[in-house]
C-alpha positions, 0 to 999 in steps of 0.5 A: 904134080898137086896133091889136095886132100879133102874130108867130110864129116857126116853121121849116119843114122842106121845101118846099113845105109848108102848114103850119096857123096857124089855131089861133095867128092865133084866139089872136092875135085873142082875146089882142087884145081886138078886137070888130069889126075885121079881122086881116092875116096877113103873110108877110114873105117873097118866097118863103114865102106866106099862103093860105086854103084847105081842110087835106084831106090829098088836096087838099095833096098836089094843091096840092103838085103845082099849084105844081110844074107851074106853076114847077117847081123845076129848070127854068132860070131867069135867078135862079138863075144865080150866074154872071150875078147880082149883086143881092141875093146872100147868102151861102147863097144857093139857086136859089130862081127856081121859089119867086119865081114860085110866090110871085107868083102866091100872094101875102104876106097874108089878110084876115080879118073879126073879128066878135064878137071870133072870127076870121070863116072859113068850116067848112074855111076854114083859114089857111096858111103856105106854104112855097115854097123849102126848110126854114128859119127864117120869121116870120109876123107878124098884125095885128088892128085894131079896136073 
């Protein structure tokens, strides 16, 4: 059994933003030399997330919409309020509440079968780093395990 793991450091520029590593988590399952196995693509991040989805521009722009609906950035949240919190402060802390629940409901890691030694998506299949708060830097981190 190998284990080989991968990161990618990378820098968003707004939120929300989808932005395509499909083409970097194929070079980590190729540089791995795994057959048969899987690979975990993980966003180490509670408010950036890893999702599969179709890139259409159309469709990101609906996906865009959906999570603002959903958490908008400028409702009230109890997270945001920086004269009642006290956990977890940093000091260029943002209101970030709407990114958090954004977050929840998206999640932090893909599974993908490795078969053949090729990442197994389908024809618009493409694998997501989502971007839920604002620009900055993020890492992304692949696992490949296998024969």
């Amino acid at each position: 059994m190998k284990t080989r793991s991968f990161r990618l450091q990378l820098n968003s520029k707004r939120a929300p933003e989808f932005i395509d590593i499909t083409e970097w988590v194929c070079q980590c399952v190729s540089k791995s030399q795994v057959d048969n196995g899987f690979a975990v693509v993980y966003s180490k991040h509670t408010t950036a997330a890893v999702r599969i989805n179709e890139n259409e521009p159309l469709l990101l722009a609906d996906m865009e919409k959906f999570l603002e609906r959903i958490s908008p950035r400028n409702d009230d949240y109890q997270h945001n309020n920086f004269q009642i919190r006290t956990v977890n402060m940093t000091p260029d802390e943002s209101p970030n509440g709407h990114a958090h629940l954004q977050h929840l409901l998206l999640g932090s890691s893909e599974t993908i079968p490795v078969l053949d030694g090729g990442m197994q998506v389908g024809q618009y299949q493409s694998v997501f780093f989502i971007e839920l708060d604002r620009p900055r830097a993020r890492e992304v981190m692949v696992q490949i395990v296998g024969e």
